[in-house]
PQR file of N, CA, C, O and H, with PARSE charges and radii, in Angstrom:
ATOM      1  N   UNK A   1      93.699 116.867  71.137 -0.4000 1.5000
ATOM      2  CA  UNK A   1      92.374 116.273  71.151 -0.0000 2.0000
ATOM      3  C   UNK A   1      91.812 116.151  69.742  0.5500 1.7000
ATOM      4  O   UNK A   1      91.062 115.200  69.517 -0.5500 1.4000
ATOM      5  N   UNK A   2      92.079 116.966  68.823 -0.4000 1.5000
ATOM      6  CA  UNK A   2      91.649 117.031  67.396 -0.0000 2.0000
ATOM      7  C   UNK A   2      92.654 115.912  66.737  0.5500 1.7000
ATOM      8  O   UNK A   2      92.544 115.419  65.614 -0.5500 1.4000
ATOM      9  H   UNK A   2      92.688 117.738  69.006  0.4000 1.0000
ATOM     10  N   UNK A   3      93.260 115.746  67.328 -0.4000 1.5000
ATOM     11  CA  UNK A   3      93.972 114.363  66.237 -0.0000 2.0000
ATOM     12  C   UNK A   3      93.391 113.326  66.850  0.5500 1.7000
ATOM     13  O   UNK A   3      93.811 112.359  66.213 -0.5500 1.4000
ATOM     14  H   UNK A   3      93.349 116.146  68.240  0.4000 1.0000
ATOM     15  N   UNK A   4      92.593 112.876  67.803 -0.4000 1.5000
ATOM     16  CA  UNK A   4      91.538 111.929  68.153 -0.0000 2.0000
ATOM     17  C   UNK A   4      90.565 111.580  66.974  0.5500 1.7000
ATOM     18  O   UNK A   4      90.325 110.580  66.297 -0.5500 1.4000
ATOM     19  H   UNK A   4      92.252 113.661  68.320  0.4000 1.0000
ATOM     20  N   UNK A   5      90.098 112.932  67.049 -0.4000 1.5000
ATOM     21  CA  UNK A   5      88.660 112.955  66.044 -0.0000 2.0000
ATOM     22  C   UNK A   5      89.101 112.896  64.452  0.5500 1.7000
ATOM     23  O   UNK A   5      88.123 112.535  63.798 -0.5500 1.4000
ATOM     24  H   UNK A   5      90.293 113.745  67.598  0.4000 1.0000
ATOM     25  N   UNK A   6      90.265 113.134  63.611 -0.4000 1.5000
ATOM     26  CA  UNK A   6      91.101 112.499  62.713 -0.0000 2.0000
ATOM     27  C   UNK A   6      91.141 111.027  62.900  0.5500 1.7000
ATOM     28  O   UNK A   6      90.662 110.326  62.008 -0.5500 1.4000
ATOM     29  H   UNK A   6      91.060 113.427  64.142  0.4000 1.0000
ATOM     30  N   UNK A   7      91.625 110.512  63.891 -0.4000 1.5000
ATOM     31  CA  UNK A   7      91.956 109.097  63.644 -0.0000 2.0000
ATOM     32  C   UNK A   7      90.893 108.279  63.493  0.5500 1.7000
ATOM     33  O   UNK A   7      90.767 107.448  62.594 -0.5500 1.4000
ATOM     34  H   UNK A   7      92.014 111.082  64.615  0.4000 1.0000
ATOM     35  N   UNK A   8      89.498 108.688  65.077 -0.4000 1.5000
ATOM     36  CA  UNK A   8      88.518 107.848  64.678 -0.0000 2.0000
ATOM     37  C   UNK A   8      87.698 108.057  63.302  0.5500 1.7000
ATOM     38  O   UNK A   8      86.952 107.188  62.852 -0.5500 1.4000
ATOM     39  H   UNK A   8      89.601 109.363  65.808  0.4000 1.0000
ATOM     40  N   UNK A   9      87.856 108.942  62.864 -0.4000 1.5000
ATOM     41  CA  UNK A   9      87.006 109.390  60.869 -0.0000 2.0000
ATOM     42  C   UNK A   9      87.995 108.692  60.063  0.5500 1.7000
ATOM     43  O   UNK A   9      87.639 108.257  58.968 -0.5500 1.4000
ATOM     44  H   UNK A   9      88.462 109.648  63.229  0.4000 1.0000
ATOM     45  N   UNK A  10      89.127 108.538  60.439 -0.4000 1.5000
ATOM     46  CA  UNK A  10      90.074 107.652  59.302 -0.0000 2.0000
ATOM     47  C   UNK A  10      89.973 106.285  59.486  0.5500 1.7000
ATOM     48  O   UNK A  10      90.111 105.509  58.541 -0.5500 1.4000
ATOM     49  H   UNK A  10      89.416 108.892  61.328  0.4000 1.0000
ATOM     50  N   UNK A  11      89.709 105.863  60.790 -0.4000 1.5000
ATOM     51  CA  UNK A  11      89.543 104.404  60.842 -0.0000 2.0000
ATOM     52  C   UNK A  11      87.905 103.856  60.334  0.5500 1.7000
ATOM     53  O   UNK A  11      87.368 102.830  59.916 -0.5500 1.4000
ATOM     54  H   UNK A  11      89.596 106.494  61.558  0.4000 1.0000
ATOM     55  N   UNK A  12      87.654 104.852  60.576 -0.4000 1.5000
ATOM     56  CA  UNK A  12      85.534 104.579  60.823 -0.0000 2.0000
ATOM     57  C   UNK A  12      85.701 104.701  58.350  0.5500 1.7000
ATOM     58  O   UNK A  12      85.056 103.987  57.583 -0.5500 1.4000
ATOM     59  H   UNK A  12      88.091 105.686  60.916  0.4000 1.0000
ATOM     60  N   UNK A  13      86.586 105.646  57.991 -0.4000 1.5000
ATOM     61  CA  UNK A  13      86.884 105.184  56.572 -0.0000 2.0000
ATOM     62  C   UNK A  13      87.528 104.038  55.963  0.5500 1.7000
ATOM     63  O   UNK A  13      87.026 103.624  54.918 -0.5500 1.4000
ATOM     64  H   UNK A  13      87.111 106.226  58.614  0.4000 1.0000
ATOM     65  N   UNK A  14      88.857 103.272  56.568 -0.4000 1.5000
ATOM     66  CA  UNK A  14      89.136 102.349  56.218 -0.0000 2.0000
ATOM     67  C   UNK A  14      88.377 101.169  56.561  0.5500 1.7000
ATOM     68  O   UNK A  14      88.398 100.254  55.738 -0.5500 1.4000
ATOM     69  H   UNK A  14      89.265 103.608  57.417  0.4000 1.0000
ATOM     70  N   UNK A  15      87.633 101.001  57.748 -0.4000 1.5000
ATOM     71  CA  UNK A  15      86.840 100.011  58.160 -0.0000 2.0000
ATOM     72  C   UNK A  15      85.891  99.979  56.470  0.5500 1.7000
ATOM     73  O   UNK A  15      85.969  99.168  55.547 -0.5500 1.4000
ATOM     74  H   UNK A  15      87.616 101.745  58.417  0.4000 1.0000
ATOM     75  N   UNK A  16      85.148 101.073  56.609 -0.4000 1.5000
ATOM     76  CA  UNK A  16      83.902 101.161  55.509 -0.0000 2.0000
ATOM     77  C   UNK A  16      84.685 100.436  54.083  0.5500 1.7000
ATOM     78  O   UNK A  16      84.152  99.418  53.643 -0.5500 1.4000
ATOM     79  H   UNK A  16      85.084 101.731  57.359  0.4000 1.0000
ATOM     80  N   UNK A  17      85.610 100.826  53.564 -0.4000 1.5000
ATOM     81  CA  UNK A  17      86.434 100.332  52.637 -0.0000 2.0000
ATOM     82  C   UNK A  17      86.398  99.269  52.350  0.5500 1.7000
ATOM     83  O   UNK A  17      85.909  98.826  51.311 -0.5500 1.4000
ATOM     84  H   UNK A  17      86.043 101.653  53.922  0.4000 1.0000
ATOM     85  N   UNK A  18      87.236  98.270  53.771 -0.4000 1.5000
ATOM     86  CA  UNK A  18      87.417  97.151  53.835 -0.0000 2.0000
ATOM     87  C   UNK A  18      86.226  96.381  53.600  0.5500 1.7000
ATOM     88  O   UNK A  18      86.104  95.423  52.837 -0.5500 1.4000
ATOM     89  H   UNK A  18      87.633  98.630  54.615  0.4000 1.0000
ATOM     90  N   UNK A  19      85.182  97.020  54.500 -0.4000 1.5000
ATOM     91  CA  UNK A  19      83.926  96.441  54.192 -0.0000 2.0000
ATOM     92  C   UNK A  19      83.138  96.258  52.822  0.5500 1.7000
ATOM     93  O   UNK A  19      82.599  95.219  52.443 -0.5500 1.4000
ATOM     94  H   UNK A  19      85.282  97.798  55.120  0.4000 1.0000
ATOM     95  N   UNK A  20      83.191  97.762  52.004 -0.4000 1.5000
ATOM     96  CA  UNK A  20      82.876  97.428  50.755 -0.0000 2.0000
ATOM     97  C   UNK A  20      83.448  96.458  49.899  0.5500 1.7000
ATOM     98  O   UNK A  20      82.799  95.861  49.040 -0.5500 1.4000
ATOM     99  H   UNK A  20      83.629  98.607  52.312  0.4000 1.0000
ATOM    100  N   UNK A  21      84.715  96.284  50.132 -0.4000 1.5000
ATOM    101  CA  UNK A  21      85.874  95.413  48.947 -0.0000 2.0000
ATOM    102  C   UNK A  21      84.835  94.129  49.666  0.5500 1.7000
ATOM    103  O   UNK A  21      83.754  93.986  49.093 -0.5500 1.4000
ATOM    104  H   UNK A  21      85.242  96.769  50.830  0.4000 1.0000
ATOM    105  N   UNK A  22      85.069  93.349  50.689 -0.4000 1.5000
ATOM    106  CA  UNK A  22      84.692  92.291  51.319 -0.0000 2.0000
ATOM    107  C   UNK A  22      83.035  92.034  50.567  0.5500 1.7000
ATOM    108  O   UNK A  22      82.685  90.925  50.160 -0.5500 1.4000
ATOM    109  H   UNK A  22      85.946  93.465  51.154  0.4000 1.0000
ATOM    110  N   UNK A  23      82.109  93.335  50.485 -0.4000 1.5000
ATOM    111  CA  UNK A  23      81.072  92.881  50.102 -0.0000 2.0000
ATOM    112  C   UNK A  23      80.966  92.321  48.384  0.5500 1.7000
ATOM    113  O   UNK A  23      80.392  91.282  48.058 -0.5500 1.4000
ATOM    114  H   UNK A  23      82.393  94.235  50.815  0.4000 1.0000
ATOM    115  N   UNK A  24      81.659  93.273  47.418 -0.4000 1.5000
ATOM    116  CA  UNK A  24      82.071  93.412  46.441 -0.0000 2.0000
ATOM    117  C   UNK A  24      82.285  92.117  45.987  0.5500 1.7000
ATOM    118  O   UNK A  24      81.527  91.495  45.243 -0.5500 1.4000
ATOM    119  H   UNK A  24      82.125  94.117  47.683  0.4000 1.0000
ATOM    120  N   UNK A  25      83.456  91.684  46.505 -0.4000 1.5000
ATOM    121  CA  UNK A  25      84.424  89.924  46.363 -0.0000 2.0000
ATOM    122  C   UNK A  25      83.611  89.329  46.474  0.5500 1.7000
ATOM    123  O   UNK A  25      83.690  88.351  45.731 -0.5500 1.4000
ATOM    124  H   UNK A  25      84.072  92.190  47.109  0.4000 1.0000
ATOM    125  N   UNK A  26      82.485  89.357  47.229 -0.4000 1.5000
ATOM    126  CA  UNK A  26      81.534  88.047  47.393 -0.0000 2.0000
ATOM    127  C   UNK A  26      80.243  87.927  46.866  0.5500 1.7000
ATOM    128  O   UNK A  26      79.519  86.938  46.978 -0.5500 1.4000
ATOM    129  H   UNK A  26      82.420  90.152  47.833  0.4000 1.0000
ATOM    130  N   UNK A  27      79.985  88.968  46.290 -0.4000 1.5000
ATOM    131  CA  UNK A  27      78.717  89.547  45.226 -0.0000 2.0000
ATOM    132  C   UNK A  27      79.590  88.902  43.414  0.5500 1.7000
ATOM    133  O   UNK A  27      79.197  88.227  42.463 -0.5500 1.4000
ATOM    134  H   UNK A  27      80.574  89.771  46.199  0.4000 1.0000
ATOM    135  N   UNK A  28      80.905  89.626  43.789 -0.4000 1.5000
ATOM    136  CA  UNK A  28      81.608  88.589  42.492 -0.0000 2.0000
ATOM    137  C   UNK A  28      81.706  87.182  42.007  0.5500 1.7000
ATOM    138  O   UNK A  28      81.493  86.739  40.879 -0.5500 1.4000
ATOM    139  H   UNK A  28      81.225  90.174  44.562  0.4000 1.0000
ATOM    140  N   UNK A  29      81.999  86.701  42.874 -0.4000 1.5000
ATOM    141  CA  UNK A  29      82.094  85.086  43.415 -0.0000 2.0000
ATOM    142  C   UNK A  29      83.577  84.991  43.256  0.5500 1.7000
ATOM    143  O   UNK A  29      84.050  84.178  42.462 -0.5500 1.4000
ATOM    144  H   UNK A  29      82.172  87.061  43.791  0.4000 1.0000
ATOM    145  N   UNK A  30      84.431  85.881  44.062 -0.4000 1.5000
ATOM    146  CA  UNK A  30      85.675  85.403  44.660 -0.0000 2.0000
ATOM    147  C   UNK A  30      85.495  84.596  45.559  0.5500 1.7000
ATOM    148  O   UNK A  30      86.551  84.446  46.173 -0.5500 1.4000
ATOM    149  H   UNK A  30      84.047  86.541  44.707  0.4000 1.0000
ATOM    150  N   UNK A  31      84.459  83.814  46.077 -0.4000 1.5000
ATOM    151  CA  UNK A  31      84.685  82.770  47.066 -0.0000 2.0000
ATOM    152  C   UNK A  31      83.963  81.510  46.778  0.5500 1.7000
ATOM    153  O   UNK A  31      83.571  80.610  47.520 -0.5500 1.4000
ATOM    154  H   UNK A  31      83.600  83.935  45.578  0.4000 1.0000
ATOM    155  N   UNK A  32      83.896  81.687  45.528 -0.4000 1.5000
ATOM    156  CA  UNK A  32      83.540  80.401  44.762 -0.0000 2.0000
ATOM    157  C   UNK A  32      83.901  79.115  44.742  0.5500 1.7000
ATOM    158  O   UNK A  32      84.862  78.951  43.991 -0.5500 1.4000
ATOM    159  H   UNK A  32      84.214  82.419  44.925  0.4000 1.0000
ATOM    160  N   UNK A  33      83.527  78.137  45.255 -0.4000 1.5000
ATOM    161  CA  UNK A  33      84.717  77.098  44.983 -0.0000 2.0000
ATOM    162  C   UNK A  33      84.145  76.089  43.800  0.5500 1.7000
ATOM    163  O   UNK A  33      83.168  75.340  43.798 -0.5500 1.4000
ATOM    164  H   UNK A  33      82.746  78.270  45.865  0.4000 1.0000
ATOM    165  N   UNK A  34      85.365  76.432  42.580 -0.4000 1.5000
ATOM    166  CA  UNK A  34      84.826  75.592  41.489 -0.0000 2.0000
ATOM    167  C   UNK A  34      85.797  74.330  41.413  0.5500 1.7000
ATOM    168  O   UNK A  34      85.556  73.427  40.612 -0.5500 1.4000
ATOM    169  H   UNK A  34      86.159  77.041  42.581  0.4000 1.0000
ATOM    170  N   UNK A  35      86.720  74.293  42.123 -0.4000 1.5000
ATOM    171  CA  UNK A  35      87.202  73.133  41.936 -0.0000 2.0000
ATOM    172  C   UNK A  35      86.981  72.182  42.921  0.5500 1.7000
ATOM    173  O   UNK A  35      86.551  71.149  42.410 -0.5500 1.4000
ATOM    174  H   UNK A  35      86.916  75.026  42.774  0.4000 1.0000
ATOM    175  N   UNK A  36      87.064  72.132  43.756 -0.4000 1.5000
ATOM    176  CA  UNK A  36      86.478  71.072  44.520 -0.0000 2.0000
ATOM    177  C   UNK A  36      85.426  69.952  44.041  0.5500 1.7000
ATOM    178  O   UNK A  36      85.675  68.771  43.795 -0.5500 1.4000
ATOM    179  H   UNK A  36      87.414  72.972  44.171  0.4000 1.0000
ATOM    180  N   UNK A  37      84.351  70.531  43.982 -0.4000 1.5000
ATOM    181  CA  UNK A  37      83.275  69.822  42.819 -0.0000 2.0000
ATOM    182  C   UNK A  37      83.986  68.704  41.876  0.5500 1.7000
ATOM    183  O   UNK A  37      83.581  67.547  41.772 -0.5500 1.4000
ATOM    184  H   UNK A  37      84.149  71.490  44.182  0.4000 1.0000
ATOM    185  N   UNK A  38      85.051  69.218  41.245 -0.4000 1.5000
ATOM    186  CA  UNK A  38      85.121  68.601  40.124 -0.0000 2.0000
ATOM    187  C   UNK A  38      86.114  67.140  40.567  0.5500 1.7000
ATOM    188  O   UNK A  38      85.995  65.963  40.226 -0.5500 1.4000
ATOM    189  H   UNK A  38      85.380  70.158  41.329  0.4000 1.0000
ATOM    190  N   UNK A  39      87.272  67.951  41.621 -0.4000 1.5000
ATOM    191  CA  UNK A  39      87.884  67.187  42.404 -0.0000 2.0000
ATOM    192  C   UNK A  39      87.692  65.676  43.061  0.5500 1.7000
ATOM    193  O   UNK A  39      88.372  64.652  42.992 -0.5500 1.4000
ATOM    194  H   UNK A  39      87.369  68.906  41.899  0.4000 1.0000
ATOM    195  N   UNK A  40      86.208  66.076  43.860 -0.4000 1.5000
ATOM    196  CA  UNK A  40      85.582  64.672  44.533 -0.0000 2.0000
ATOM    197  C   UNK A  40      85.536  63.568  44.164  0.5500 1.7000
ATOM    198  O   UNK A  40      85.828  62.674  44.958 -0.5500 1.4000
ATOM    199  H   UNK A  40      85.655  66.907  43.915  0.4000 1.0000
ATOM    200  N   UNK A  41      85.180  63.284  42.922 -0.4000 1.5000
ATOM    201  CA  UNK A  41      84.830  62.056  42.064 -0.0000 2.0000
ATOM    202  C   UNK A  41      86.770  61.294  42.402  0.5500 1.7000
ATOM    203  O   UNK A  41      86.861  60.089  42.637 -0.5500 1.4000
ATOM    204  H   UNK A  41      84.943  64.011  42.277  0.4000 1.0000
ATOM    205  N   UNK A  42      87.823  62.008  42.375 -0.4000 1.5000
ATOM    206  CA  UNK A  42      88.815  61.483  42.139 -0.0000 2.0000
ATOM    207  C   UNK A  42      89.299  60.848  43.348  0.5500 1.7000
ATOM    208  O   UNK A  42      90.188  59.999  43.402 -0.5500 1.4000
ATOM    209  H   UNK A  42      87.749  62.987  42.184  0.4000 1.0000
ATOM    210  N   UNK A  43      88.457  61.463  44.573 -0.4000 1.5000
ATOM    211  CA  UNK A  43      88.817  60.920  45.985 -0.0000 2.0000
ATOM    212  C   UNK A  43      88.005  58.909  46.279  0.5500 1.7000
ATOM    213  O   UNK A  43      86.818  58.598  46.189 -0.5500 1.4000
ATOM    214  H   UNK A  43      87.734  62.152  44.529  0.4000 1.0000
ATOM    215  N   UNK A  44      88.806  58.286  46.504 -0.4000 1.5000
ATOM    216  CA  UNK A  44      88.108  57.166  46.932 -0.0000 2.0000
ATOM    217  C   UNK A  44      86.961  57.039  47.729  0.5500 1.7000
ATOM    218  O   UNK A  44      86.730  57.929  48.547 -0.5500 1.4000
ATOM    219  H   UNK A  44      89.771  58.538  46.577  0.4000 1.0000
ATOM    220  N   UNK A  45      86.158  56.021  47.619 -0.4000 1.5000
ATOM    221  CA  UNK A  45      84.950  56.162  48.452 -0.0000 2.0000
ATOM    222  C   UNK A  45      85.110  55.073  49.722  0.5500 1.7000
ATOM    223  O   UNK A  45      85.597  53.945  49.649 -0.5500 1.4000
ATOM    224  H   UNK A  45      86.345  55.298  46.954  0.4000 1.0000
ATOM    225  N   UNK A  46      84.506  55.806  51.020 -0.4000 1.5000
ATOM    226  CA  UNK A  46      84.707  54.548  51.995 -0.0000 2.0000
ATOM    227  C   UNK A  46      84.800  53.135  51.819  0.5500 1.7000
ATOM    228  O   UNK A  46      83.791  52.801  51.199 -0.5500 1.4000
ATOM    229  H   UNK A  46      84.111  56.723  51.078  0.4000 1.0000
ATOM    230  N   UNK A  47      85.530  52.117  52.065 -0.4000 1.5000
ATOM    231  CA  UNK A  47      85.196  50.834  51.202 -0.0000 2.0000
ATOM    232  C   UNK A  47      83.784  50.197  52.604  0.5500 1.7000
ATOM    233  O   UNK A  47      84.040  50.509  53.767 -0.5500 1.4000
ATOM    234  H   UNK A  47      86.350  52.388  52.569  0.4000 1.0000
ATOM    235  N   UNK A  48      82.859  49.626  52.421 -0.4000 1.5000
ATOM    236  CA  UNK A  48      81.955  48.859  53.278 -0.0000 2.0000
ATOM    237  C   UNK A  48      83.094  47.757  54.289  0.5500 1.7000
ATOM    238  O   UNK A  48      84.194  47.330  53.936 -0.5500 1.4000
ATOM    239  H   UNK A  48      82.651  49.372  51.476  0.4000 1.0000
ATOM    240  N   UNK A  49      82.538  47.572  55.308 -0.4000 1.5000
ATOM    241  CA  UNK A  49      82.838  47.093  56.319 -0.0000 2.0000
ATOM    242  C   UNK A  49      82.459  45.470  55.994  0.5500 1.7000
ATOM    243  O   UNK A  49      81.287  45.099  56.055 -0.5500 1.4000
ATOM    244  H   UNK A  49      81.645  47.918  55.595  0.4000 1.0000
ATOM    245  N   UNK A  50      83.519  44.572  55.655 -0.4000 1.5000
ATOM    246  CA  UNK A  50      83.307  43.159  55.769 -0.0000 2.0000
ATOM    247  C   UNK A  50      82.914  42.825  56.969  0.5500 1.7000
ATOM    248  O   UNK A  50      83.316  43.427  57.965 -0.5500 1.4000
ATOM    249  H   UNK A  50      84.471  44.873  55.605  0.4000 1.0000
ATOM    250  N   UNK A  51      81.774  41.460  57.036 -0.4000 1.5000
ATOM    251  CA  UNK A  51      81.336  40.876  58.377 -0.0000 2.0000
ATOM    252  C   UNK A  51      82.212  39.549  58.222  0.5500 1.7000
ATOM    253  O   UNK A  51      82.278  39.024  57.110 -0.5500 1.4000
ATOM    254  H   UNK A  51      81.447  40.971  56.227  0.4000 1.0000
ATOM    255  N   UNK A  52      82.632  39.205  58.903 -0.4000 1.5000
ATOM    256  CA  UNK A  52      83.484  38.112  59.483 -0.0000 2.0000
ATOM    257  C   UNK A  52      83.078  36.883  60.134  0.5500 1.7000
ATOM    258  O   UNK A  52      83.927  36.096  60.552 -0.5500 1.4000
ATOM    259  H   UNK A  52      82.579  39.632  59.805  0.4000 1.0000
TER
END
């Protein structure tokens, strides 16, 4: 029964972990997207619809 209460304190620690790194990365701006932005201009633009 005591290796229950081990596992859930080890998971209830790696959860917290995971969670800090996750908050961390995104307070950094690992989820930044800087290229895209720059990207767009190179994509074609819809052409308008000729009337006939």
């Amino acid at each position: 029964m005591s290796v229950i209460y081990i596992l859930i304190i080890l998971s209830v620690i790696v959860a917290g972990t995971f969670l800090g790194l996750f908050i961390w990365a995104n307070k950094s701006g690992q989820y930044d997207d800087t290229t895209t932005p720059s990207m767009r201009m190179l994509f074609d633009d819809k052409k308008p619809e000729s009337k006939d």
